[in-house]
PAZAPA-4460 file (N, C-alpha, C; in steps of 0.05 Angstrom, whole numbers, plus 32768, in hexadecimal, padded with zeros to 4 digits):
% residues 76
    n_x    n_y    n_z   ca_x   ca_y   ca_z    c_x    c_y    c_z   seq   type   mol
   8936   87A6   889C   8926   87B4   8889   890D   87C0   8897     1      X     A
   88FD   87B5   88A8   88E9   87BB   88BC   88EF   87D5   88CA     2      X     A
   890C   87D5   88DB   8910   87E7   88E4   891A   8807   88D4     3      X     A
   891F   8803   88B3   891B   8816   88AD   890B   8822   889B     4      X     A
   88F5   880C   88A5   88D8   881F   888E   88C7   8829   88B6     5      X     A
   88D5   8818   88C8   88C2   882A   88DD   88D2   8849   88E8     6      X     A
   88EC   884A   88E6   88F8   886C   88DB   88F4   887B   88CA     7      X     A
   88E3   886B   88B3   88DD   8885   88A3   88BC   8889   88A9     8      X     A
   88B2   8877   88B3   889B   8883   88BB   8896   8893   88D0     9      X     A
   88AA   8890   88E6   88AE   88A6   88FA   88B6   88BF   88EC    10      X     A
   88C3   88BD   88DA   88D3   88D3   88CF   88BA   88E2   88C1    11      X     A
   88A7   88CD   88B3   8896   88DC   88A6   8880   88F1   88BE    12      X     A
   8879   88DC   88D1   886B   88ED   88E4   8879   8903   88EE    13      X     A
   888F   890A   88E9   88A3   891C   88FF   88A6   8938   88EB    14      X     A
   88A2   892C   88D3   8899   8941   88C1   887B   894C   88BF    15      X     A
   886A   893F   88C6   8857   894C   88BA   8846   8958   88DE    16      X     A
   8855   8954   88F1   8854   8963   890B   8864   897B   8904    17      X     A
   8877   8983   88F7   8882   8997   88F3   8872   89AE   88E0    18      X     A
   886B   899F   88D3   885B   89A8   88B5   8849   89BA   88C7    19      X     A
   8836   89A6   88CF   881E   89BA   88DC   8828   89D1   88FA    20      X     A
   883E   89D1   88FD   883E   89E3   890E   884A   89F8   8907    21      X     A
   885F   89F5   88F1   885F   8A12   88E0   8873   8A24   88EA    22      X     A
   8879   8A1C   8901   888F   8A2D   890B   88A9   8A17   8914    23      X     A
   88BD   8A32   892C   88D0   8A18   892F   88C9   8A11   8949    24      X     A
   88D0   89F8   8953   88C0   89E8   896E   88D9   89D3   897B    25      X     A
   88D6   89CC   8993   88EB   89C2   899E   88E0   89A5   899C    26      X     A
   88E8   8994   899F   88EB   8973   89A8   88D2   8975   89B6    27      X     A
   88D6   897E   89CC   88C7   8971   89DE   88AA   897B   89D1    28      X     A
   88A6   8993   89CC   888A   899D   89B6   8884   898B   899F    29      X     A
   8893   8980   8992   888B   896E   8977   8886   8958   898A    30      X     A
   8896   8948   89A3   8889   892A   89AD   8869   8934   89B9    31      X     A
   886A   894C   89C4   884E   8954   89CE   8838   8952   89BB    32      X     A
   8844   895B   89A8   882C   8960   898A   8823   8943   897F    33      X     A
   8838   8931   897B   8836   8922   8973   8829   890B   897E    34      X     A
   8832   890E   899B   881F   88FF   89B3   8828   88D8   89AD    35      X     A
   8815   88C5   89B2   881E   88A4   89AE   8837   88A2   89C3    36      X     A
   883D   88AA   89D3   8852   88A4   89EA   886E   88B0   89DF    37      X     A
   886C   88BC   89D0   888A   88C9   89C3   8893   88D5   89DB    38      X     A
   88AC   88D7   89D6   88BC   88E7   89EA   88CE   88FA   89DB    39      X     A
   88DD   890E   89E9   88E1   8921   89DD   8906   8919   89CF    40      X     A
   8913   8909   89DC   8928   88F7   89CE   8926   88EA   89C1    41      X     A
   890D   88DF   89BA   8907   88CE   899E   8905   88DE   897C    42      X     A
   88F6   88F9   8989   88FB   8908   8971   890D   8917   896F    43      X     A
   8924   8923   8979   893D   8927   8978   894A   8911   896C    44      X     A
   894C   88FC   8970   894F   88EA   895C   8954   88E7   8940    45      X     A
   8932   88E1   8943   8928   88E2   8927   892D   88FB   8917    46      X     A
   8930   8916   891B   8936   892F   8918   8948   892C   8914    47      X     A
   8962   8924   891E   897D   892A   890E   8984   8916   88F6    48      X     A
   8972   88FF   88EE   896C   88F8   88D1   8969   8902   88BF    49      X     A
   8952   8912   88C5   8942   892A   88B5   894D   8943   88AB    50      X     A
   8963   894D   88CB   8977   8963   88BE   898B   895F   88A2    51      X     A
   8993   8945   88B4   899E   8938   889B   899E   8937   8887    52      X     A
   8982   8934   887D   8971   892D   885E   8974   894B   8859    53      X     A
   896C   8962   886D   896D   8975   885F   894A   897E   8861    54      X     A
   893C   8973   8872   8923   8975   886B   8918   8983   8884    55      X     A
   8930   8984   889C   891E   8999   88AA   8939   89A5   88B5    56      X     A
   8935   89B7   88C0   8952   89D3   88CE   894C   89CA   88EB    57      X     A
   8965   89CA   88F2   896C   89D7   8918   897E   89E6   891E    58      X     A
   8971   89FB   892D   8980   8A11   8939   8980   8A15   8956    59      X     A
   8991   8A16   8969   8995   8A24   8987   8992   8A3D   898D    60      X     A
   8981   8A3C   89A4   8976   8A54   89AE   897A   8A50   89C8    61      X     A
   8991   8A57   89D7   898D   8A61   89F7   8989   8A3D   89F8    62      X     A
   89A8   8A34   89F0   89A4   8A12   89F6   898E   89FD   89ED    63      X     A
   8987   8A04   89DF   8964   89ED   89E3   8967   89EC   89BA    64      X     A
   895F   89D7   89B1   895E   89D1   899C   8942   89DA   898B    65      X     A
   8940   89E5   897A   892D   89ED   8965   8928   89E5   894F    66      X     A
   890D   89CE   8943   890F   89CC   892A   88FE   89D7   8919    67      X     A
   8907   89CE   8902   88EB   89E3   88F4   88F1   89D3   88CC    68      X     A
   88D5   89D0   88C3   88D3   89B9   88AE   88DC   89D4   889A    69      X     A
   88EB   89C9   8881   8900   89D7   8876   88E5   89D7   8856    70      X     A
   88D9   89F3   8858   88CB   89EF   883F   88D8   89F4   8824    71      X     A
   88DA   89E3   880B   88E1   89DD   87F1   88D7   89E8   87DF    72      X     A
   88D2   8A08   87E2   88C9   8A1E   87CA   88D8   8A1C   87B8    73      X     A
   88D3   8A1F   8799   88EB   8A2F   878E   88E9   8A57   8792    74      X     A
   8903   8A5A   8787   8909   8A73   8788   8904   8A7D   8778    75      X     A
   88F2   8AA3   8783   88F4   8AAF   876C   8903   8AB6   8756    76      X     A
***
């Protein structure tokens, strides 16, 4: 149980590193942003949770992974 309230708290930080940068950003830019010894395979990780949920997008560009936090407007 421990270990999955400390994934969603990563998960939560991994969102709201995304939030404030507003665009799309690779791994290794969100462990930079996020800084505390992260590494850039920890949030790839945690990121393909998140795709999962549906709460953030990844796209390839020239090999290299891109994410970007999936904002929840409604439609005109």
């Amino acid at each position: 149980m421990a270990d999955t309230t400390k994934k969603q708290t990563f998960g939560d930080r991994l969102l709201l590193a995304l939030k404030a940068h507003r665009l799309s950003i690779t791994a290794a830019g969100i462990a930079e942003k996020m800084g505390d010894g992260i590494d850039s395979r920890a949030v790839a990780t945690g990121a393909r949770l998140l795709v999962k949920r549906g709460q953030i997008t990844m796209t390839y560009k020239k090999g290299r992974g891109f994410y970007r936090f999936v904002r929840m407007t409604p439609s005109a």
